[in-house]
TORFI-211267 format. One record per atom (N, C-alpha, C, O): x, y, z; residue number from 1. Coordinates in steps of 0.1 Angstrom, whole numbers, plus 5000, padded with zeros to 4 digits. Layout:
BEGIN
X  Y  Z  NUM
...
This chain:
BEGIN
5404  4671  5127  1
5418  4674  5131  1
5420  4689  5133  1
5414  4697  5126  1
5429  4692  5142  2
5431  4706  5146  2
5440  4711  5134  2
5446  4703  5127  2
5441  4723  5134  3
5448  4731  5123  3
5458  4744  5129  3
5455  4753  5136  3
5469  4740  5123  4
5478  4749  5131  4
5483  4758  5118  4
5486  4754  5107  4
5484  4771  5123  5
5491  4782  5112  5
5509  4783  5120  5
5515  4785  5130  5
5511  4781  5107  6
5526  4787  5106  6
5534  4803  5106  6
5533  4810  5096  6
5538  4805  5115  7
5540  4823  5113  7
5559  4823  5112  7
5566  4815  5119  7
5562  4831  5105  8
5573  4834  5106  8
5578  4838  5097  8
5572  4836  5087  8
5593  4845  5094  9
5602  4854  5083  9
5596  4847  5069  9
5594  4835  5068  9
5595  4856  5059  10
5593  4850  5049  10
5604  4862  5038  10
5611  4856  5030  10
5606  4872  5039  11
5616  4885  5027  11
5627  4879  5036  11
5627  4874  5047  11
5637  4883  5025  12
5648  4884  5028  12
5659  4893  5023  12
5655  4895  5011  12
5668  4899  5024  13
5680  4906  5015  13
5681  4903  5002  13
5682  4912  4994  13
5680  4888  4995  14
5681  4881  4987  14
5674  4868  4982  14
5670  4861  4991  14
5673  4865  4970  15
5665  4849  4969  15
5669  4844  4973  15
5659  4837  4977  15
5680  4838  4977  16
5685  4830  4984  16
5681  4827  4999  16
5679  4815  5003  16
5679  4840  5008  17
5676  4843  5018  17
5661  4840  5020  17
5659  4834  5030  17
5652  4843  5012  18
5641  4839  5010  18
5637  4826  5011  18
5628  4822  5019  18
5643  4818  4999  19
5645  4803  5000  19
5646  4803  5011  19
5637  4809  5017  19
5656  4798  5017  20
5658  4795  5028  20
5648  4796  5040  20
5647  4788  5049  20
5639  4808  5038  21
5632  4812  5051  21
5619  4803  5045  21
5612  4798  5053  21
5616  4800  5033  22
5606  4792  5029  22
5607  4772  5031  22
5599  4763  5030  22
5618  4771  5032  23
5625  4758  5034  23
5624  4756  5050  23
5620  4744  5053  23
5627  4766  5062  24
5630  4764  5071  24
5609  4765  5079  24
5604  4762  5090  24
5604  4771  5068  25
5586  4768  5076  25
5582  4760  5068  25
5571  4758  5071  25
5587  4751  5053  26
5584  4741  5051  26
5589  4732  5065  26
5579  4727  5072  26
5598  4730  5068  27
5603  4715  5079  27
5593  4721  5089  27
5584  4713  5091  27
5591  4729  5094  28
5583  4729  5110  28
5567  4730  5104  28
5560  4725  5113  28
5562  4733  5096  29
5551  4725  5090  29
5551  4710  5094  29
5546  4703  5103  29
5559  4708  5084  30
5558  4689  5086  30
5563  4686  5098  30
5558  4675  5103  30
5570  4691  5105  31
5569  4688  5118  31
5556  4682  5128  31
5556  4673  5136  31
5543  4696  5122  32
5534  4696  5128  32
5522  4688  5123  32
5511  4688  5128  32
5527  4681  5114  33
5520  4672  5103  33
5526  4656  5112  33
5519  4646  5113  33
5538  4657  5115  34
5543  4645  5122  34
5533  4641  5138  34
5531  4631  5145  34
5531  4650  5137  35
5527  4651  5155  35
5508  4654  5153  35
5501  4657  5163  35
5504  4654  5146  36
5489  4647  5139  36
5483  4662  5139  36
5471  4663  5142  36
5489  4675  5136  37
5479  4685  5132  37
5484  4685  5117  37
5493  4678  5112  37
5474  4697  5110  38
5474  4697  5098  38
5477  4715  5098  38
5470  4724  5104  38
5490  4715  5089  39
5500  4724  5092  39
5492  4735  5078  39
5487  4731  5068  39
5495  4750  5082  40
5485  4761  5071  40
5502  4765  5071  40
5508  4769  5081  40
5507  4764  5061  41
5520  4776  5057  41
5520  4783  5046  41
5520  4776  5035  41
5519  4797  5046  42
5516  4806  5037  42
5530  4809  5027  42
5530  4813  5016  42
5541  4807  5033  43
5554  4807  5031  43
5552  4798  5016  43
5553  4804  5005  43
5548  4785  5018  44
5553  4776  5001  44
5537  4778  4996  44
5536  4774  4984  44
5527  4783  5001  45
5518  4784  4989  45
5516  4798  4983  45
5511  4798  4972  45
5521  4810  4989  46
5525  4820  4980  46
5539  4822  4973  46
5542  4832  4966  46
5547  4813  4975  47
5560  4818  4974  47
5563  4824  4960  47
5571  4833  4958  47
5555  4817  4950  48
5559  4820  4939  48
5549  4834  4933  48
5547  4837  4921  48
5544  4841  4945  49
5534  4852  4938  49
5546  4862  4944  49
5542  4874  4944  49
5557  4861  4948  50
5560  4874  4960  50
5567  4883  4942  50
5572  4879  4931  50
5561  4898  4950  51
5565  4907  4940  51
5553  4910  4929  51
5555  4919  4921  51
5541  4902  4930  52
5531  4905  4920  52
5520  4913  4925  52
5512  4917  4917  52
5519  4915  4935  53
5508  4924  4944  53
5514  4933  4955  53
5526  4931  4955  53
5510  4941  4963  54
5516  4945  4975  54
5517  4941  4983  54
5513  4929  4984  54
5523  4945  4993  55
5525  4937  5009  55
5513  4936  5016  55
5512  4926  5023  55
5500  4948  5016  56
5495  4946  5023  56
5483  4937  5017  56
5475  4933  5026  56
5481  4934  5005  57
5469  4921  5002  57
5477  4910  5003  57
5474  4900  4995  57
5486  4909  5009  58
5492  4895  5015  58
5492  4893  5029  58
5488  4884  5036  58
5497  4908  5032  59
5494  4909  5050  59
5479  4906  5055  59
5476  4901  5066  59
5473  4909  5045  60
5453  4906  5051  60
5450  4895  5050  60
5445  4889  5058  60
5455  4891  5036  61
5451  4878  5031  61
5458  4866  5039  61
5450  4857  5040  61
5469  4863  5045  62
5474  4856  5057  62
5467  4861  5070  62
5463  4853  5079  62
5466  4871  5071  63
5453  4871  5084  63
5443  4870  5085  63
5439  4870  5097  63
5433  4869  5072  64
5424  4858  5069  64
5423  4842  5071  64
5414  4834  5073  64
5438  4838  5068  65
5444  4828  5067  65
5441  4817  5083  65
5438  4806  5086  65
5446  4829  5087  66
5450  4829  5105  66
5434  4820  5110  66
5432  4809  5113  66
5422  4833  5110  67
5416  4833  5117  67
5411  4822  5118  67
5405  4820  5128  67
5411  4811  5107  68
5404  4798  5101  68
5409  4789  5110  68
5403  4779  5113  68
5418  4791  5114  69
5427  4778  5125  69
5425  4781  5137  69
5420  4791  5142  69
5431  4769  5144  70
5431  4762  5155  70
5440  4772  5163  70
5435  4781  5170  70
5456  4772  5162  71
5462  4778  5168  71
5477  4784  5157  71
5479  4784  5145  71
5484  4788  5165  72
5491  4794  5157  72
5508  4791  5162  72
5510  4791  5174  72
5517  4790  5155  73
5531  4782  5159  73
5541  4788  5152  73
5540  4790  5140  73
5550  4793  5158  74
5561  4803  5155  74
5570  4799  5152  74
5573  4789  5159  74
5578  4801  5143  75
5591  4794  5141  75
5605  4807  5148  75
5603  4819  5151  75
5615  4802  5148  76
5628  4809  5145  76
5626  4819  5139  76
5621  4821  5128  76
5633  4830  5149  77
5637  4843  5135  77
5617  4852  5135  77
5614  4863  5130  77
5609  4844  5141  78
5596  4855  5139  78
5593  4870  5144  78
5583  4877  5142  78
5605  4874  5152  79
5605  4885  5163  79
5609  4895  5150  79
5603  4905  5150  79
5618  4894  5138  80
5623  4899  5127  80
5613  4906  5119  80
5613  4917  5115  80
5601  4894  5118  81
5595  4903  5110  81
5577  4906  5114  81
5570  4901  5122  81
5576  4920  5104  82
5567  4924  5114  82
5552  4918  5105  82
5542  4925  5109  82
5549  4910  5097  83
5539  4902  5100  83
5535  4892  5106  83
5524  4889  5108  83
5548  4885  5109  84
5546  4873  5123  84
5542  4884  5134  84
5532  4880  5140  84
5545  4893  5138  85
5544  4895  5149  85
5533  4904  5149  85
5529  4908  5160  85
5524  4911  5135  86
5512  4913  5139  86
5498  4901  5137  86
5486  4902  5137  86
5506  4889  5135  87
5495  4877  5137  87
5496  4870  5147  87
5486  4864  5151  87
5513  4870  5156  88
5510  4867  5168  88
5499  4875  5178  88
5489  4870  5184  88
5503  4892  5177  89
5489  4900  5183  89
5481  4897  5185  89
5476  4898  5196  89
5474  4890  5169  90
5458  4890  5166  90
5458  4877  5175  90
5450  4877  5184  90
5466  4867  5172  91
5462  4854  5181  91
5460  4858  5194  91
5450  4855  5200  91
5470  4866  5200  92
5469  4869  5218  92
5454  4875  5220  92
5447  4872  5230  92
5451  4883  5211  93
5438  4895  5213  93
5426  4888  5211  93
5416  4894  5213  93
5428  4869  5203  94
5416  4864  5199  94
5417  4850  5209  94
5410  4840  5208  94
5427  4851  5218  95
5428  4844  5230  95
5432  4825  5221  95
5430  4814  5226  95
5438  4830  5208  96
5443  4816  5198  96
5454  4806  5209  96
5466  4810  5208  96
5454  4803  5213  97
5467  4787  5214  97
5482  4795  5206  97
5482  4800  5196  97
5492  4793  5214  98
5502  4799  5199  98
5516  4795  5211  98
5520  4796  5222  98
5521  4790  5197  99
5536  4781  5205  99
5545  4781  5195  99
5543  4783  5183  99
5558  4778  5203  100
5571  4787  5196  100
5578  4774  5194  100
5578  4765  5202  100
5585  4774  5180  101
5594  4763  5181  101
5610  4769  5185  101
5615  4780  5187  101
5616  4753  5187  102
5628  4759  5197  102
5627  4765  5212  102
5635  4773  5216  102
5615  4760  5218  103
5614  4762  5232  103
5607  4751  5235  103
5596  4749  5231  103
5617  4741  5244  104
5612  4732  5252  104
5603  4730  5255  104
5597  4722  5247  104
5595  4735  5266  105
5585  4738  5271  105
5573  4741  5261  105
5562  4735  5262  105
5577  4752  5252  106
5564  4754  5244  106
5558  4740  5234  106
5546  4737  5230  106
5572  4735  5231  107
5569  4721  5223  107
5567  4714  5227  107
5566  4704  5220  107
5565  4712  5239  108
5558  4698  5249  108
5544  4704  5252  108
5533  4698  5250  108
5544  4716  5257  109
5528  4719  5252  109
5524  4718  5241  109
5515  4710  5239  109
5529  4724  5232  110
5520  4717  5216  110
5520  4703  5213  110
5514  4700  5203  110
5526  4693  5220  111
5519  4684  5218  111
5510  4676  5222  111
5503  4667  5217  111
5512  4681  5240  112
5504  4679  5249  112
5492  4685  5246  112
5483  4679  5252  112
5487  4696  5238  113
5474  4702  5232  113
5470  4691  5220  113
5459  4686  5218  113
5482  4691  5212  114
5476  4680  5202  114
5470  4667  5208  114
5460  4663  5202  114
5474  4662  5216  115
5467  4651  5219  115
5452  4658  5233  115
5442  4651  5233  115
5453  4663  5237  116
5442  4659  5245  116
5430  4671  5235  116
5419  4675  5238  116
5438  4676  5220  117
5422  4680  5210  117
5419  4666  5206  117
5407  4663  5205  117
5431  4654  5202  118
5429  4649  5194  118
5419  4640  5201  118
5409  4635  5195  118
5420  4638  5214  119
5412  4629  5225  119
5399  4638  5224  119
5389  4630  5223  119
5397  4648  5225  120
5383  4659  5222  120
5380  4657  5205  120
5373  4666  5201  120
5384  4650  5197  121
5381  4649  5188  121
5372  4633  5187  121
5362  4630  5181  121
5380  4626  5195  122
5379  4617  5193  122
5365  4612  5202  122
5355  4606  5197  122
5366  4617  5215  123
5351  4618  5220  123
5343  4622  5212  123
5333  4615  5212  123
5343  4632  5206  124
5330  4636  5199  124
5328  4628  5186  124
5317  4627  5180  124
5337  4625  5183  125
5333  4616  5175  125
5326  4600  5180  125
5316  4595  5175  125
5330  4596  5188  126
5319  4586  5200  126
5309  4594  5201  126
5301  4590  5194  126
5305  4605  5207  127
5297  4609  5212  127
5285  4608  5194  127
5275  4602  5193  127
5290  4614  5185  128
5288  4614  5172  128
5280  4600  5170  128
5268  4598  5168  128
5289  4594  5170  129
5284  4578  5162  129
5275  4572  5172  129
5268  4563  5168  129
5274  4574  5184  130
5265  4569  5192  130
5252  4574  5190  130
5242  4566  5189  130
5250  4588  5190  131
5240  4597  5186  131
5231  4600  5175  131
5221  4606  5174  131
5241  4589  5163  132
5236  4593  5150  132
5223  4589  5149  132
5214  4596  5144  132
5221  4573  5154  133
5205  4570  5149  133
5196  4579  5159  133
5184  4575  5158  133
5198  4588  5168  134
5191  4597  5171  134
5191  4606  5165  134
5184  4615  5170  134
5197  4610  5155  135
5204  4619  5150  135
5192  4621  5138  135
5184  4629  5136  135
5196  4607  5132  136
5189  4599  5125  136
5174  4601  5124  136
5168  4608  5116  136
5167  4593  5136  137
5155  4596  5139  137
5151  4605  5139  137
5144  4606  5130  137
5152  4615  5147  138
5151  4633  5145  138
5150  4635  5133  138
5139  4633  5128  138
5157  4638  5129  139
5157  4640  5114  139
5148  4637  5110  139
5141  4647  5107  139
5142  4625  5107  140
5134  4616  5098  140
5118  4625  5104  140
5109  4631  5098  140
5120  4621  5120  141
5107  4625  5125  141
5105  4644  5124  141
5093  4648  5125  141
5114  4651  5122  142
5116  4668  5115  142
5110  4667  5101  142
5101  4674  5098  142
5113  4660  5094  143
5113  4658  5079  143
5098  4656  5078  143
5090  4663  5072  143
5095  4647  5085  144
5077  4642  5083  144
5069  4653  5089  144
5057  4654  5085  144
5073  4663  5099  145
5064  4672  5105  145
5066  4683  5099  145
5059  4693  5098  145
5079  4682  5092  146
5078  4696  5079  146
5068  4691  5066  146
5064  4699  5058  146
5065  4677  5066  147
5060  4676  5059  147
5045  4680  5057  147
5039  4685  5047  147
5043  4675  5071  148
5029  4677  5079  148
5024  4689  5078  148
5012  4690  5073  148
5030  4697  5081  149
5034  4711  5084  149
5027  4716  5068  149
5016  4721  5067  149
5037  4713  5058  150
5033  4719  5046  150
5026  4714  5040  150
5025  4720  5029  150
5017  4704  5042  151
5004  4701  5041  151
4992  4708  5045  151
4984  4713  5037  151
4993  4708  5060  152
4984  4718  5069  152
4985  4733  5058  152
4976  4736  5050  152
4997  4740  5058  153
4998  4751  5053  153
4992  4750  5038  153
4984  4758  5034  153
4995  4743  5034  154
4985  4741  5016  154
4969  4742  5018  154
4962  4751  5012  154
4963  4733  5027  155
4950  4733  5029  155
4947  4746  5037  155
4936  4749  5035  155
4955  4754  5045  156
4949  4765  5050  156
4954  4775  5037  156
4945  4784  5035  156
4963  4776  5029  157
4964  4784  5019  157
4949  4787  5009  157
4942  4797  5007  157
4948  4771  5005  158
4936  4776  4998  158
4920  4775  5005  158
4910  4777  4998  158
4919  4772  5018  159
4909  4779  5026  159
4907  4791  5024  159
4896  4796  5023  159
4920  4800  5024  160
4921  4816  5025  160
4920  4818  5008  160
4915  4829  5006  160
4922  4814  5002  161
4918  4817  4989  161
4907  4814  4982  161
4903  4819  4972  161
4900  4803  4990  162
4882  4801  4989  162
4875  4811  4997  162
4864  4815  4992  162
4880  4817  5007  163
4874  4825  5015  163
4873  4842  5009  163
4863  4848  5010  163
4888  4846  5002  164
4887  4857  4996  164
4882  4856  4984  164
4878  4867  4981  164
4881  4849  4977  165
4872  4849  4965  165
4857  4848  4972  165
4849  4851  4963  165
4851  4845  4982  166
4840  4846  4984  166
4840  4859  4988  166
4829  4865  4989  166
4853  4868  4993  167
4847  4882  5002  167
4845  4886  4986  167
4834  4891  4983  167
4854  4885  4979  168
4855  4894  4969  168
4840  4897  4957  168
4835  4907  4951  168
4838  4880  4958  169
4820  4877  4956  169
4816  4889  4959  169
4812  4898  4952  169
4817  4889  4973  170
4801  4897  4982  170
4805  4909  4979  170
4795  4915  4975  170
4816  4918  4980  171
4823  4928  4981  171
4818  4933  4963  171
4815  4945  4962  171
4817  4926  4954  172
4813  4930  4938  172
4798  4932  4941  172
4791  4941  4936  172
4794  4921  4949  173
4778  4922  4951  173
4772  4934  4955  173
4764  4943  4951  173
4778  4932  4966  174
4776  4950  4974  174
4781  4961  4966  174
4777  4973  4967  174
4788  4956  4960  175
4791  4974  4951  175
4781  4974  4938  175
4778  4984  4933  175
4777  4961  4934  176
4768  4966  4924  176
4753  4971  4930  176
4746  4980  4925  176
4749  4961  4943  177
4733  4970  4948  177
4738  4985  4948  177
4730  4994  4944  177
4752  4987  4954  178
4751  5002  4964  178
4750  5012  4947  178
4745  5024  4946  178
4753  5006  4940  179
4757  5013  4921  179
4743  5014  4918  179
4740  5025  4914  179
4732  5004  4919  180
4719  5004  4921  180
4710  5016  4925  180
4701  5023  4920  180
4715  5015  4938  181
4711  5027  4948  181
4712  5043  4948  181
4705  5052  4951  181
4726  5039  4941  182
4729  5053  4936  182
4725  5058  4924  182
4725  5070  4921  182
4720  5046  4915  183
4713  5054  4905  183
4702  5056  4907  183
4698  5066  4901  183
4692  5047  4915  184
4680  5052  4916  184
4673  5064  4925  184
4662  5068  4924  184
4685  5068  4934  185
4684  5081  4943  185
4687  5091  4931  185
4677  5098  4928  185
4700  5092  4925  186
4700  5100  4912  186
4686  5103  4904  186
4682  5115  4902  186
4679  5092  4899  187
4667  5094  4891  187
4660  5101  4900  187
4654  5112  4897  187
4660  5096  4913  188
4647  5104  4921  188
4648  5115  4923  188
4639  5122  4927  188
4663  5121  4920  189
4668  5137  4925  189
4662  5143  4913  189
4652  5151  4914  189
4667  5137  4902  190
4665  5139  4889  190
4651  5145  4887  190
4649  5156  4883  190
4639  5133  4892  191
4628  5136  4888  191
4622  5148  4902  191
4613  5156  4899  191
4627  5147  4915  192
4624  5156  4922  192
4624  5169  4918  192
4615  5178  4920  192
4640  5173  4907  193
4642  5188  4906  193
4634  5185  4897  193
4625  5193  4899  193
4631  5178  4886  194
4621  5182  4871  194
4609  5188  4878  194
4604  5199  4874  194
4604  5182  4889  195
4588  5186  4896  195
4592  5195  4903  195
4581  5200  4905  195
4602  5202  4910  196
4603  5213  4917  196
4606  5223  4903  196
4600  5233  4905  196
4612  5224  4893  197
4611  5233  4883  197
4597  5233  4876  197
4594  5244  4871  197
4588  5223  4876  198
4575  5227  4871  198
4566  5232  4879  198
4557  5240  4875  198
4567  5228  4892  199
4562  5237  4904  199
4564  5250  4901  199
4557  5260  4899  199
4579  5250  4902  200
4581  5269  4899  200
4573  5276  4889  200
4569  5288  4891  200
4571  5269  4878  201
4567  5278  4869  201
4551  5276  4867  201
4542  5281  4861  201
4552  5269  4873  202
4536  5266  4879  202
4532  5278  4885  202
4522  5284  4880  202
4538  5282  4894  203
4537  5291  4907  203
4536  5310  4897  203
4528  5320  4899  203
4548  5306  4887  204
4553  5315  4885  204
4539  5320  4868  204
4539  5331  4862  204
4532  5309  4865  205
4523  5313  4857  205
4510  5318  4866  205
4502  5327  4862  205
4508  5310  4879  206
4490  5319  4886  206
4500  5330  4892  206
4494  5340  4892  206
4510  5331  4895  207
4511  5344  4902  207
4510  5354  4886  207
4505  5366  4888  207
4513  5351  4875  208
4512  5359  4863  208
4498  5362  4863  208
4495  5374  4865  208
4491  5355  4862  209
4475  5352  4862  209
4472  5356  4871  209
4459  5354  4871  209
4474  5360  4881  210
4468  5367  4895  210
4472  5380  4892  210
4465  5389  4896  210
4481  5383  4886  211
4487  5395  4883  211
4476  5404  4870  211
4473  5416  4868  211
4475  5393  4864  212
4469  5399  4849  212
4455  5400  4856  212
4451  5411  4856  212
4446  5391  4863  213
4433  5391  4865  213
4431  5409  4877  213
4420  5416  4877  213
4440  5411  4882  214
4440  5420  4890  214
4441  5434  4888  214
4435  5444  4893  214
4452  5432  4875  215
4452  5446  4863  215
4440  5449  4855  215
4436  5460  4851  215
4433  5433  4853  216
4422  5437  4845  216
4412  5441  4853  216
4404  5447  4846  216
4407  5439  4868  217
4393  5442  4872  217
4393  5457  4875  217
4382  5460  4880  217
4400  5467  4874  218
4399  5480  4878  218
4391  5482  4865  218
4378  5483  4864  218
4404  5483  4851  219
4396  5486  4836  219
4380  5480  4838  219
4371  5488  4842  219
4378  5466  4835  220
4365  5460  4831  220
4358  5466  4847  220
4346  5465  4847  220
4362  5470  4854  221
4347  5478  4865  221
4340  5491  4858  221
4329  5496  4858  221
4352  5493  4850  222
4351  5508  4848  222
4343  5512  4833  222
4335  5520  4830  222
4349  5503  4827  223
4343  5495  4811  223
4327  5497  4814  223
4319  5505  4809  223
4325  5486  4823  224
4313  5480  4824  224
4307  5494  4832  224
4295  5497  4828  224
4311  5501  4839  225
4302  5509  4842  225
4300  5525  4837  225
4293  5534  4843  225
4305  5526  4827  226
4308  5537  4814  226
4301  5531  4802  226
4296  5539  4793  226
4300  5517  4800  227
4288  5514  4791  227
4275  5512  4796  227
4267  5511  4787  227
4270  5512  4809  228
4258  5513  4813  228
4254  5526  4812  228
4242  5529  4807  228
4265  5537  4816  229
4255  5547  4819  229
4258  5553  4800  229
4248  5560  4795  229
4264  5552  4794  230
4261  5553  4778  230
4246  5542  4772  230
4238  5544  4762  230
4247  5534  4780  231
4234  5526  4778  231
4223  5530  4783  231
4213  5529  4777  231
4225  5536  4796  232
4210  5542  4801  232
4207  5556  4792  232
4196  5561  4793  232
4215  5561  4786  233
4216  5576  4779  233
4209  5572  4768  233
4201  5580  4762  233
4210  5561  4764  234
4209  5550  4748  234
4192  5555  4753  234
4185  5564  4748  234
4190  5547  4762  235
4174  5542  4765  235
4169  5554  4767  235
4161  5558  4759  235
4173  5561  4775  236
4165  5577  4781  236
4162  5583  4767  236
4150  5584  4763  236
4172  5586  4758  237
4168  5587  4746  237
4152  5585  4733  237
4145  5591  4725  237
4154  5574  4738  238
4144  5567  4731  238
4127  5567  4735  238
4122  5577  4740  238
4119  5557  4733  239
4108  5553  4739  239
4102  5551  4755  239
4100  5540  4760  239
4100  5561  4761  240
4096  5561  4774  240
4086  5544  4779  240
4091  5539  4789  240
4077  5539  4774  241
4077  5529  4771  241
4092  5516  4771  241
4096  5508  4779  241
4094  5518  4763  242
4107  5512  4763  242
4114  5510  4775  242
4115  5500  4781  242
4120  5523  4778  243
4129  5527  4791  243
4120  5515  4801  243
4123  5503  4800  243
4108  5519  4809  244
4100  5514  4814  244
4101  5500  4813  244
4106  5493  4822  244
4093  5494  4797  245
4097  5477  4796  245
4113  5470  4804  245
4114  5460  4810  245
4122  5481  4799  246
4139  5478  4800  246
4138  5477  4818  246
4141  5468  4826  246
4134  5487  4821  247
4134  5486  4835  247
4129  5475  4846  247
4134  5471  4857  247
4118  5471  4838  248
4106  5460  4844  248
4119  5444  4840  248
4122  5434  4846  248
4122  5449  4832  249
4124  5434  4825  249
4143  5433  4824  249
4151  5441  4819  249
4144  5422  4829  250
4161  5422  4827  250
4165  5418  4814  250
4173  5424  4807  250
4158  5405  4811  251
4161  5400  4796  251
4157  5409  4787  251
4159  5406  4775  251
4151  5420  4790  252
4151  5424  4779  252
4160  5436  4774  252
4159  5442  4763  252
4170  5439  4787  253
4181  5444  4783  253
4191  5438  4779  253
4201  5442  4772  253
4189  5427  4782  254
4204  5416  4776  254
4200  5416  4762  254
4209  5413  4755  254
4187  5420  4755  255
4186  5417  4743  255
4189  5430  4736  255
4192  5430  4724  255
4190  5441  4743  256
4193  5456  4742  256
4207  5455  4736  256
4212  5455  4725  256
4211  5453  4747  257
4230  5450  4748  257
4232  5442  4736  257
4240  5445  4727  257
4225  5431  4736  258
4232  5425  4719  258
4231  5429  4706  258
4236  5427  4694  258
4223  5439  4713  259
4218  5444  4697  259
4220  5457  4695  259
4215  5464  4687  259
4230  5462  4705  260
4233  5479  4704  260
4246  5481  4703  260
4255  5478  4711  260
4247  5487  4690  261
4263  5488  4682  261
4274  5494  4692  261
4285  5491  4689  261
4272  5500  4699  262
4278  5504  4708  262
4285  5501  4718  262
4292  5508  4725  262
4281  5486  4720  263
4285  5480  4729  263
4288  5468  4731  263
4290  5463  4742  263
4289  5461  4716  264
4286  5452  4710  264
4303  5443  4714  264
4305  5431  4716  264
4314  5455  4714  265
4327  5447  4719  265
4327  5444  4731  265
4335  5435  4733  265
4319  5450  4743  266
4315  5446  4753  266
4305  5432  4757  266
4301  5431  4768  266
4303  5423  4746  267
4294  5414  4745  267
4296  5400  4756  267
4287  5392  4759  267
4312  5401  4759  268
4319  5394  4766  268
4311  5392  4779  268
4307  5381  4784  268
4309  5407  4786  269
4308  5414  4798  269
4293  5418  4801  269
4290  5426  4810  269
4284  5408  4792  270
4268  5413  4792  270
4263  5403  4806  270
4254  5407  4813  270
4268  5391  4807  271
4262  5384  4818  271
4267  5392  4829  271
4258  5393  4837  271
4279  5398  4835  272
4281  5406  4846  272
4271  5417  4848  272
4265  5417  4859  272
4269  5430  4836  273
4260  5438  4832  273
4244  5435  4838  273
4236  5443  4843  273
4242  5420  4835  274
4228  5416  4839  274
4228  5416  4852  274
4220  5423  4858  274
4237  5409  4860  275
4239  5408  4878  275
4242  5423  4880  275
4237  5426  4890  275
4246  5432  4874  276
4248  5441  4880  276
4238  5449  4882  276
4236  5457  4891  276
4228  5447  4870  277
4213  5451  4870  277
4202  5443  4875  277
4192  5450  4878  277
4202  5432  4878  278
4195  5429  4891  278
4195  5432  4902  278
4185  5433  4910  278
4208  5434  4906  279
4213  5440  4917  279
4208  5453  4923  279
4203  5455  4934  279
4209  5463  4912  280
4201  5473  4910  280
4187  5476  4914  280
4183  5485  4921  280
4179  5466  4907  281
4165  5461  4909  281
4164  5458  4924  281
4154  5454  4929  281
């Protein structure tokens, strides 16, 4: 059913005046109730709030009222006040239906609208009941392919949740070899620097030892050849004979050398002493 809003005077000078303007959009309501619309009059369902709020959360709140309908129907006396006539506006500006009572013409169109919605009502409602077991069917057959539907999607849900728990498998796997790898590169650095630090001091003991053997061969040349000639002084000394045997005979200066107090801390240095005296020879 179409819905018609009622616009018109509602204040008056007096209660009386009031009444009255509420009495006079009760009848053209029912009017519109006679003639098969279903009449919105703000006039008798606020009447008893007037004075408890302001004008304008009544002014909005009836043009909220408005927008919900069909069209909109004026009574007597609407030119007076100025919220009929800023809801006629809104109707002209929202292109609403809107008809005046007490004009011939306008009330033969409102009812000439009422009947050919009521005939558009009525088609669609044929059109409605003819359609329904399609309506019907559709339905039924939507219902089963959402059903389908969220089937499919459950089985591909936990496909994807067999699948990520397998990446997540391999992804733990891979991080524990690469945790593997990384510690056994670590150990290998580990054990590389332990052998490059023993290397060093490896290096760093023959180069000591090359150092000490190098300090020592000047002294022991010098040793060794300051106890010879104190050794040959030893011999010249002595038994010409002797000297002679000593000369002939190498062993038998090595037995000189062991046995001559003088040179006795030199005992280290007697097998060089000997090559050096062959050499000699």
């Amino acid at each position: 059913m179409l819905t018609i809003y009622v616009a018109g005077p509602f204040r008056g000078p007096h209660h009386w005046a009031v009444a009255q303007n509420v009495e006079r959009a009760r009848a053209h309501a029912y009017k519109l109730a006679q003639a098969g619309a279903v009449p919105l009059c703000p006039h008798s369902m606020f009447e008893k709030f007037d004075g408890t709020l302001d004008d304008q959360f009544w002014l909005d709140g009836t043009l909220e009222l408005l927008k919900r309908c069909d069209a909109i129907a004026m009574i007597p006396g609407w030119e007076a006040s100025n919220g009929s006539c800023g809801e006629l506006k809104w109707a002209e500006e929202n292109k609403l239906p809107a008809f005046y009572f007490g004009d011939v013409r306008s009330e033969a169109a409102l009812h000439k609208w009422l009947v050919a919605g009521q005939g558009r009502f009525e088609a669609a409602a044929r059109v409605l009941a003819e359609g329904a077991p399609k309506l019907v069917a559709r339905h039924d057959d939507m219902k089963m392919r959402l059903a389908q539907c969220e089937g499919d999607r459950a089985e591909q849900v936990m496909a994807l949740q067999q699948t990520l728990a397998e990446t997540i498998t391999k992804l733990e796997d891979v991080s524990n070899r690469y945790a593997e790898q990384v510690q056994a590169t670590r150990a290998a650095l580990d054990a590389q620097e332990a052998a490059e630090q023993t290397l060093a001091r490896n290096r760093l003991e023959v180069q000591y030892m090359e150092n000490k053997l190098k300090a020592s061969q000047a002294p022991t040349s010098d040793l060794i050849a300051g106890a010879v000639r104190d050794f040959v002084d030893y011999l010249a000394n002595g038994d010409e004979d002797i000297v002679c045997g000593v000369q002939n005979e190498p062993d038998e200066l090595m037995t000189k050398l062991k046995t001559w107090t003088g040179i006795r801390s030199l005992r280290s240095e007697a097998p060089k002493i000997s090559d050096w005296w062959v050499g000699l020879r």
